[in-house]
C-alpha positions as CSV (number, residue, x, y, z in Angstrom):
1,X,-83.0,-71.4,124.6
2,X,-84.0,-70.5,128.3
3,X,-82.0,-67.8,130.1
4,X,-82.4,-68.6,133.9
5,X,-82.4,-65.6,136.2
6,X,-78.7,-66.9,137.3
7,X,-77.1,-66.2,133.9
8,X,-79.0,-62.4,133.8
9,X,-77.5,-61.8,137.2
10,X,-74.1,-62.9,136.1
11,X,-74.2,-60.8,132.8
12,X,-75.3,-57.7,134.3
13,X,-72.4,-58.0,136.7
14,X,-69.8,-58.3,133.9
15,X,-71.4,-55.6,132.2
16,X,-71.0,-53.4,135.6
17,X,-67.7,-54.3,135.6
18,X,-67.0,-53.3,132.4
19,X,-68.5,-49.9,132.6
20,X,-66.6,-49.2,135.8
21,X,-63.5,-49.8,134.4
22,X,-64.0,-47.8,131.5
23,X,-63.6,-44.6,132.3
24,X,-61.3,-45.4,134.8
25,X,-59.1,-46.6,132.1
26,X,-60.1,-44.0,129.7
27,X,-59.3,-41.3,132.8
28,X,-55.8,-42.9,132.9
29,X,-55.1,-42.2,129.1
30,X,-55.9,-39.0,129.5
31,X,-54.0,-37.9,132.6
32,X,-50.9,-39.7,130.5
33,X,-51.4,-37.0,127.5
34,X,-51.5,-34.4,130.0
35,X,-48.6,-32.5,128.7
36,X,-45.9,-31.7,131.7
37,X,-45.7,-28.6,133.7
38,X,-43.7,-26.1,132.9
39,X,-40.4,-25.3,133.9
40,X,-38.3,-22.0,134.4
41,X,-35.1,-23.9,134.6
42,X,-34.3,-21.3,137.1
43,X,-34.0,-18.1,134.6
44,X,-35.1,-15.0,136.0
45,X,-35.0,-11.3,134.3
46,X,-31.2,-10.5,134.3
47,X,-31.5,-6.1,133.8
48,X,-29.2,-5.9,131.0
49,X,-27.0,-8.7,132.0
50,X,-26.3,-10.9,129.0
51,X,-27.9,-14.4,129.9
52,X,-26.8,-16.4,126.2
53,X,-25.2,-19.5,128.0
54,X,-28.3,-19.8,130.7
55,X,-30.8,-19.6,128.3
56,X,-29.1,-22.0,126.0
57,X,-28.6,-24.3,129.0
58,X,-32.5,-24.3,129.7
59,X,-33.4,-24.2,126.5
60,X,-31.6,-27.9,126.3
61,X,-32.6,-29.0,129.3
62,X,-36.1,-28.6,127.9
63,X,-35.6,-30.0,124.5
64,X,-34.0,-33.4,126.6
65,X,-36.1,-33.2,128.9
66,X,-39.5,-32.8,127.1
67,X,-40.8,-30.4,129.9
68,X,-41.3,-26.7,128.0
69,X,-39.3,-23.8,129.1
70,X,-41.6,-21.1,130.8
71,X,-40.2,-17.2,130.1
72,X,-41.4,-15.3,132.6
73,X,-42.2,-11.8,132.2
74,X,-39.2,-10.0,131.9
75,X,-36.0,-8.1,129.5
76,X,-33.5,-11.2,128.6
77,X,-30.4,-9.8,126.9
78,X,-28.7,-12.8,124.7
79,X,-26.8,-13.6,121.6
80,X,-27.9,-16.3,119.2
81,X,-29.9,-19.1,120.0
82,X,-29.7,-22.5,118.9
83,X,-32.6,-24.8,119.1
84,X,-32.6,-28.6,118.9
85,X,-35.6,-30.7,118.5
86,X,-38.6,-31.1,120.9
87,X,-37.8,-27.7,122.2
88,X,-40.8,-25.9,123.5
89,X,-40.7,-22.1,125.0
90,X,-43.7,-20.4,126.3
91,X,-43.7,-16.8,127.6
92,X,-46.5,-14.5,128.5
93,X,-47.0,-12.6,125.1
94,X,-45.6,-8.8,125.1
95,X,-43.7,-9.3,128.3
96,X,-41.2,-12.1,128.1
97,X,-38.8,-10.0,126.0
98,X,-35.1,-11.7,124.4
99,X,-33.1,-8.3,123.6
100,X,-30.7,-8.9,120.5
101,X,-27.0,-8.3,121.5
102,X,-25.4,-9.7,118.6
103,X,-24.0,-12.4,117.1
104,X,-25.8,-13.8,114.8
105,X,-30.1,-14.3,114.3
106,X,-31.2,-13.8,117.9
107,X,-33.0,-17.6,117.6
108,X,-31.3,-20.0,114.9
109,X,-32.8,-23.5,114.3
110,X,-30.9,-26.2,112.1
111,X,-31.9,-29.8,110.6
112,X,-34.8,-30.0,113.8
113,X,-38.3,-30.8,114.4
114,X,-41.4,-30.4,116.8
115,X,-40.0,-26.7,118.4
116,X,-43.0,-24.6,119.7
117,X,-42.2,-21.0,120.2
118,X,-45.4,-19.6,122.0
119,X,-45.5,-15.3,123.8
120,X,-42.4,-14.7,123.1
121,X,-40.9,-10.7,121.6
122,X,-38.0,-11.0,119.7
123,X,-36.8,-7.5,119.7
124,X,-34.1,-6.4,117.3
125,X,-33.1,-3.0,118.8
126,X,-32.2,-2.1,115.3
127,X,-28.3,-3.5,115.6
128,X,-26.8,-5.4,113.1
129,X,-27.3,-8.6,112.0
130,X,-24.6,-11.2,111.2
131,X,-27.2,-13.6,109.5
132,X,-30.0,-12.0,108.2
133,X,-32.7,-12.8,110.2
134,X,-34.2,-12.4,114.1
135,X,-35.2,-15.8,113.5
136,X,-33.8,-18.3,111.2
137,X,-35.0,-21.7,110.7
138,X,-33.9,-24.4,107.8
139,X,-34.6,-27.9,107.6
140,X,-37.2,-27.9,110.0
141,X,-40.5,-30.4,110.4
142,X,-43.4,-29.0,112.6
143,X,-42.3,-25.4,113.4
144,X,-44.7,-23.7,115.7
145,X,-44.6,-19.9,116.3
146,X,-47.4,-18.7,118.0
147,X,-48.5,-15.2,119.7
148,X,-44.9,-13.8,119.1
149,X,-43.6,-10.2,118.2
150,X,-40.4,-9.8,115.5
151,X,-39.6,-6.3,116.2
152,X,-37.0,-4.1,115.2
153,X,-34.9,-6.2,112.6
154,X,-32.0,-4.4,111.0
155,X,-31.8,-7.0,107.8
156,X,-35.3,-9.4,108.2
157,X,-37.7,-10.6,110.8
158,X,-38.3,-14.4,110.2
159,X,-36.3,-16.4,107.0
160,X,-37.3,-20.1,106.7
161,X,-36.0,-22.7,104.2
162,X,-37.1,-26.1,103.8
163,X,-39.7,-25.3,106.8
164,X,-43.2,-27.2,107.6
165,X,-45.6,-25.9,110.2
166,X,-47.5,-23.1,111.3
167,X,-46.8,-19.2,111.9
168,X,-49.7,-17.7,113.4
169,X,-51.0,-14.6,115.3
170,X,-47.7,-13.1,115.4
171,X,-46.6,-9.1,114.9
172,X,-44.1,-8.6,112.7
173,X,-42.6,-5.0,112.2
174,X,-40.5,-2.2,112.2
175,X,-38.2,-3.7,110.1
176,X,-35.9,-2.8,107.0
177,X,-36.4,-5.7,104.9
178,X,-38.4,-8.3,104.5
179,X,-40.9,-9.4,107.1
180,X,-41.1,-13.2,106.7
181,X,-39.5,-15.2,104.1
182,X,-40.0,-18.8,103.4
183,X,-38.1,-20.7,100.2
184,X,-38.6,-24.1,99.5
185,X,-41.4,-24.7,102.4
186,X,-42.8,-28.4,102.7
187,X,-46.0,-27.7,104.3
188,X,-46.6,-24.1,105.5
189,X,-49.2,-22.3,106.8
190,X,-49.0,-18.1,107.8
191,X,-52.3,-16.7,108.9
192,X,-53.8,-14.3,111.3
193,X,-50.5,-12.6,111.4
194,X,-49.9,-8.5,111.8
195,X,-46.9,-7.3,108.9
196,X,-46.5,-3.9,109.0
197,X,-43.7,-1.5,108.4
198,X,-41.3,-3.2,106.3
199,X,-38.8,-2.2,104.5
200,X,-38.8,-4.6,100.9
201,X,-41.4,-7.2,101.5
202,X,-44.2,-8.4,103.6
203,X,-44.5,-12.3,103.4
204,X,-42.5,-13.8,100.6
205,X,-42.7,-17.5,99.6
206,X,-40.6,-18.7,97.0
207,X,-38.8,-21.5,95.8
208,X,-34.8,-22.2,94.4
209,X,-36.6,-23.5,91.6
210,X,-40.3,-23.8,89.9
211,X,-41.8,-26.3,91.7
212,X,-45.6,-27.1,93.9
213,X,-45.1,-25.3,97.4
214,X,-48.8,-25.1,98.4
215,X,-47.9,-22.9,101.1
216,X,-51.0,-20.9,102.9
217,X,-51.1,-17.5,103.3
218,X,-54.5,-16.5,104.8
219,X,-56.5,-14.2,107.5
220,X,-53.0,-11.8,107.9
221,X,-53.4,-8.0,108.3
222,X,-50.4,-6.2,106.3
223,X,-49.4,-2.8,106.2
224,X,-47.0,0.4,105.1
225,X,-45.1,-1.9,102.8
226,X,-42.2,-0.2,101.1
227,X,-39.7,-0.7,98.8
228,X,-35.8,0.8,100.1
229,X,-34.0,-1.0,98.0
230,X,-35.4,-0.2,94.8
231,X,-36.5,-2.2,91.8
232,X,-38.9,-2.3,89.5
233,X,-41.5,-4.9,91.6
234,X,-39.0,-7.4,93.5
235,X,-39.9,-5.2,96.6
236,X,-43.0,-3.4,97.9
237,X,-45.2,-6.2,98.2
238,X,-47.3,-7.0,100.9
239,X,-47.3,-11.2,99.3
240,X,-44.7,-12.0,96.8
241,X,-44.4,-15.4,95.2
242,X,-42.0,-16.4,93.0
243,X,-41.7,-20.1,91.6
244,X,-43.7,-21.7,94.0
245,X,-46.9,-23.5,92.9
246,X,-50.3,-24.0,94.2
247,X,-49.7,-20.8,96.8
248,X,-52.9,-19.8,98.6
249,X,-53.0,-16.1,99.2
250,X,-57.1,-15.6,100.5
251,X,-58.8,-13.3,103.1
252,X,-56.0,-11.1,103.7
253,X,-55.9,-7.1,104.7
254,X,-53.6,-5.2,102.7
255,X,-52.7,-1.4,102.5
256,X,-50.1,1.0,102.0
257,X,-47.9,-0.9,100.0
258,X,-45.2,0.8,97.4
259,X,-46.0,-1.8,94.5
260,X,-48.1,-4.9,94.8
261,X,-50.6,-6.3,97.3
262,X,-49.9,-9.8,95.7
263,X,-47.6,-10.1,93.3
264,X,-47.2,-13.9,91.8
265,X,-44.2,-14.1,89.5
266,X,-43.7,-17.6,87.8
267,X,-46.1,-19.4,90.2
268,X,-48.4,-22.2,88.7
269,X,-51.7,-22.5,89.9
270,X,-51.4,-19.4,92.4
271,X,-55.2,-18.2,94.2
272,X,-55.6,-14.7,94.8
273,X,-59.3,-15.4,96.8
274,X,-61.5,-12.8,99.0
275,X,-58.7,-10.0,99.7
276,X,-59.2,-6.2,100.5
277,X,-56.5,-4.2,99.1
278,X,-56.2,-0.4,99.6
279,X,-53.6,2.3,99.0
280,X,-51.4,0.3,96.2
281,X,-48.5,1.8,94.0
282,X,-48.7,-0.3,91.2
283,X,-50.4,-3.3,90.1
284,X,-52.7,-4.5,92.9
285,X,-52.9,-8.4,91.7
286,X,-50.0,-9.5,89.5
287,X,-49.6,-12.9,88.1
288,X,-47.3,-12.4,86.0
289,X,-44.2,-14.0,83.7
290,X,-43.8,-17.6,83.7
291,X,-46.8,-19.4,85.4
292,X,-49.4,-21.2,84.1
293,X,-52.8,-20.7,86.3
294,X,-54.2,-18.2,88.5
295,X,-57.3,-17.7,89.9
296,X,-58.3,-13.9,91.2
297,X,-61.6,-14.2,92.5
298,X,-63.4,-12.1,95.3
299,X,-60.8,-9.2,95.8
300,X,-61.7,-5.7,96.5
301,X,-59.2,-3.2,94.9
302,X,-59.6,0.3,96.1
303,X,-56.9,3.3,94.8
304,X,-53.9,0.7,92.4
305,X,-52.5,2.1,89.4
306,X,-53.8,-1.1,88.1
307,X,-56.1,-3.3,89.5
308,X,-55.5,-7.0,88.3
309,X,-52.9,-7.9,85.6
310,X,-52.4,-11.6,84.0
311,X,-49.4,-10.8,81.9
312,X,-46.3,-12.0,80.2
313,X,-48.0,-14.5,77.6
314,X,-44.6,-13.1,75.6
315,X,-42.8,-15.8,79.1
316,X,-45.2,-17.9,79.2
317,X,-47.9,-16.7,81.3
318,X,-51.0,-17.9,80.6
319,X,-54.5,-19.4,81.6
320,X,-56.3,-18.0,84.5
321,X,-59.9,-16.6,86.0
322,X,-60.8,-13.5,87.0
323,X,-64.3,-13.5,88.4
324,X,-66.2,-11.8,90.8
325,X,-63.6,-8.5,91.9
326,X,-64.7,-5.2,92.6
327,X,-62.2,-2.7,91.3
328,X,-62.1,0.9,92.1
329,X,-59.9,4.2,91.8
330,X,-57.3,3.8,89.8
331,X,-54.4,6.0,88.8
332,X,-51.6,7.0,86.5
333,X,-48.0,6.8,87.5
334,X,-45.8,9.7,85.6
335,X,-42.9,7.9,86.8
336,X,-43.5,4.5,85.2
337,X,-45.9,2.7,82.4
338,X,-48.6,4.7,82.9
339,X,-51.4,2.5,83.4
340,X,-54.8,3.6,85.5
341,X,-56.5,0.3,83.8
342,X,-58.7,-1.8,86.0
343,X,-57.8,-5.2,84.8
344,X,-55.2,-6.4,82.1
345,X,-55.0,-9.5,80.4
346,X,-53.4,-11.5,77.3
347,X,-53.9,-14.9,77.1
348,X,-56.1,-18.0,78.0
349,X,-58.0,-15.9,80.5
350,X,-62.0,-15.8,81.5
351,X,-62.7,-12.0,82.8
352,X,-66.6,-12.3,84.1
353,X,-69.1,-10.7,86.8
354,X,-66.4,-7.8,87.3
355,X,-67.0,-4.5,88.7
356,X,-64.9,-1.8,87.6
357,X,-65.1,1.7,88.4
358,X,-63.2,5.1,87.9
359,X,-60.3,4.3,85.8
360,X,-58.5,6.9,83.9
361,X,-57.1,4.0,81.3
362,X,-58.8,1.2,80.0
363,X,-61.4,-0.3,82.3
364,X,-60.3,-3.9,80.9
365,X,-57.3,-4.0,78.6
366,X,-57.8,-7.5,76.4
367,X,-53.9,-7.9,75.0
368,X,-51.3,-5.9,73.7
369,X,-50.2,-5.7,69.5
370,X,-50.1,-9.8,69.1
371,X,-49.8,-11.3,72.9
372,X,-53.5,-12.1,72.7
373,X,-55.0,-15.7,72.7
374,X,-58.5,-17.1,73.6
375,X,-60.1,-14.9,76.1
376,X,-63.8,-14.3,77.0
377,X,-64.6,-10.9,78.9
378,X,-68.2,-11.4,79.6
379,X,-70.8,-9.6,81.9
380,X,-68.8,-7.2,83.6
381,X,-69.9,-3.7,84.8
382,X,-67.6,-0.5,84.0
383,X,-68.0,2.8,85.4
384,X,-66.3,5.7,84.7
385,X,-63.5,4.4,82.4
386,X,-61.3,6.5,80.0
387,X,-62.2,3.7,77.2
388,X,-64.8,1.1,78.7
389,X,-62.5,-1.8,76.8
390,X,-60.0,-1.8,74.4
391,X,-59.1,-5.2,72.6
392,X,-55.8,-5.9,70.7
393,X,-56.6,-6.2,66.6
394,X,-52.9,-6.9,65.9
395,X,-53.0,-9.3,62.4
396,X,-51.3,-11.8,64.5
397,X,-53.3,-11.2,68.0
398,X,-55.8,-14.4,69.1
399,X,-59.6,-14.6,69.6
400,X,-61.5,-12.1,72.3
401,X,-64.5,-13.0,73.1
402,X,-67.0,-10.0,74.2
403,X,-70.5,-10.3,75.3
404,X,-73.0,-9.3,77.9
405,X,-70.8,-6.5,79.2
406,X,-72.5,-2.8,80.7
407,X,-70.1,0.0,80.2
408,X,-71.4,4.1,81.0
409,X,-69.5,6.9,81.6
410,X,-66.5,6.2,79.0
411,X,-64.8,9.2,77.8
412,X,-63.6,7.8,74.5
413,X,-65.9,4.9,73.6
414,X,-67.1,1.6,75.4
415,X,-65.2,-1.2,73.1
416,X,-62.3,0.3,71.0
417,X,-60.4,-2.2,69.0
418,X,-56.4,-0.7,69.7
419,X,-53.7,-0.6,67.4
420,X,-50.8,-0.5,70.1
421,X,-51.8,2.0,72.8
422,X,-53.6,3.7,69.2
423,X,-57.4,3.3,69.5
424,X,-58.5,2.8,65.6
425,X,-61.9,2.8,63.9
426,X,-65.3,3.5,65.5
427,X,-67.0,2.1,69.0
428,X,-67.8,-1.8,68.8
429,X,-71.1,-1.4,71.0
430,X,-72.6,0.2,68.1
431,X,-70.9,-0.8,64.9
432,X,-69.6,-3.9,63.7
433,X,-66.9,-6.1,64.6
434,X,-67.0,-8.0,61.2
435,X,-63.7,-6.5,60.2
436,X,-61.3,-7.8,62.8
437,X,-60.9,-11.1,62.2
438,X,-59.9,-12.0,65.3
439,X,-63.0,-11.1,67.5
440,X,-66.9,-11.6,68.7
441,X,-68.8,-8.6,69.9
442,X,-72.3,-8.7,71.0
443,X,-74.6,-8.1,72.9
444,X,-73.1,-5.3,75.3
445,X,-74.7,-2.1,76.2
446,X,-73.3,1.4,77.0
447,X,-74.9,4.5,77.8
């Protein structure tokens, strides 16, 4: 087939066409995303004055009208809050200030979805709290909360139930319970978030029931954690879970807390991954009581009256990896189990390519009398430990596997098969295990 020169000059025409409307039309989508400006709905500062009803009138001007509120900088005194869906408020972070005055959380959002809460400081003043919370949300899809302070709770900061979204480079602090709670999440995600001074808890994600959450905790600095209303581990934790499955608690700062930096009670499938934990009361990483896996890989532990403990086989807790953690200065607590071990386990566990150093109990602690059942501790270093490691040999304990390990500086031998807290016969890095039934030593070395 011949093309004549009036068919090329034709085609390249068309094809002109088609490239000059293009971007034209490609321009006009985009302009239409542009998201609207924003809108003060004519708020101003008000010195004191309470302004509930004008900042619930813009606030639902904005959620009808789509356009977000704008906050400027400023003290707004108000009562509770109640958002509806679509609503977006923006104000310029550490300056746009809502003063509690009662009445309820300060915000309060109900069976709603798509709010965006972006600069905004929530401050508390310490007064009383008819609801719990500065911020409550339940039954929510797609809550945002961005670059916002939670200061000064007299009960909790932020409560969430039945909540997806995203809480993220937010302060939370100065406040007598719990930071953030979630229960019952269906797609959550808190990171690069500051929680410090709190009364019970730091970030808390349960559920009513056992159940896959899959909420992620990750990137949040959390600090001076303590534990007012008592207890013997339900508070003083920067990260509690409890009964929610497939949590991921990874990269997070923790220090300063009264009992746990994460503490997973009855949470399935639960990653402890790449977290630096200082100052700690008690156990540093707990999974613990009825859950069935955990992985603890990548920590740092430095100053715990235990490092890492997989416990509970006695309720069901079982099966999990501990790999990979560096685990350092540990002490005994007069005022409780005593500890000062460096990691604990029981049952169905791998413990390998550990570090452990300075710990005035066991450096690892394989089972107690019979909750013991298939675990392998292999190539892990211990420094410094009271007894390097010290295996259950209970008649009715399970298999330990125990290989490859280096252990120097124990005080009262490097393997010690345990009778109870009882160390009995002689060290099992230099004499045979053949007599216990229940385990394989080999090839470790001590000095």
């Amino acid at each position: 087939m011949t093309v004549g020169r009036r068919q090329v000059m034709l085609g390249t025409l068309g094809m002109g066409v088609a490239l000059a409307s293009g971007p034209r039309t490609a321009q006009a989508r985009a302009e239409a995303d542009i998201p609207q400006p924003f809108s003060t709905y004519g708020i101003v500062p008000g010195d004191g004055i309470d302004q509930t009803a004008s900042l619930q009138e813009a606030a639902d001007r904005a959620a009808q009208s789509g356009t977000p509120f704008f906050l400027p900088p400023g003290n707004y005194t108000t009562t509770k809050l109640e958002l509806k869906s679509g609503t977006q408020i923006q104000g310029v972070p550490g300056k746009s200030v809502l003063r509690y005055n009662g009445g309820g959380a300060l915000i309060s959002i109900e069976d709603a979805a798509d709010i965006r809460l972006t600069g905004l400081t929530l401050a508390g003043e310490a007064k009383p709290i008819d609801g719990g919370a500065l911020l409550m949300a339940e039954q929510v899809k797609g809550l945002v909360i961005s670059d916002c302070r939670i200061l000064g709770s007299a009960e909790d900061g932020v409560v969430l139930r039945k909540v997806s979204g995203r809480i993220s480079d937010c302060e939370i602090g100065d406040i007598r319970k719990g930071g953030l709670f979630s229960e019952d999440a269906t797609g959550l995600e808190i990171a690069h978030n500051h929680v410090r001074d709190c009364g019970d808890n730091g970030i808390q994600v349960w559920r009513s029931a056992a159940g896959e959450d899959g909420t992620i905790v990750t990137s949040n600095r959390i600090e001076r954690i303590a534990a007012k209303s008592g207890g013997d581990g339900q508070n003083g934790n920067a990260v509690n879970v409890f009964r929610a499955g497939s949590v991921l608690v990874s990269g997070n700062r923790i220090a300063d807390c009264a009992f746990s930096a994460i503490r997973s009670n009855a949470g399935s499938n639960c990653q402890m991954i790449g977290n630096s934990c200082a100052r700690l009361g008690e156990v540093a990483l707990y999974a613990e009581f009825a859950f069935e896996g955990a992985i603890i890989a990548n920590n740092i532990v430095d100053k715990a009256a235990t490092g890492i403990s997989v416990t509970n086989f006695n309720d069901g807790g079982r099966l999990a990896v501990v790999q990979g953690n560096l685990v350092r200065n540990l002490f005994f607590r007069k005022d409780v189990d005593p500890r000062g071990n460096g990691i604990s386990i029981e049952a169905d566990t791998v413990v390998s390519g550990n570090v452990i150093e300075n710990a005035p109990g066991f450096g690892i602690a394989i089972g107690w009398v019979n909750y013991l059942r298939d675990v392998s501790v292999t190539d892990n270093l211990i420094r410094n430990a009271h007894i390097g490691i010290g295996v259950s040999t209970d008649p009715s304990a399970g298999t330990a596997l125990i290989t490859d390990n280096l252990i120097t500086g124990s005080k009262d031998g490097a393997i010690r098969a345990m009778d109870g807290a009882t160390p009995v016969g002689p060290d099992l890095v230099t004499a045979s295990a053949a007599s216990y039934r229940n385990l394989a030593v080999y090839s470790n070395v001590a000095r």
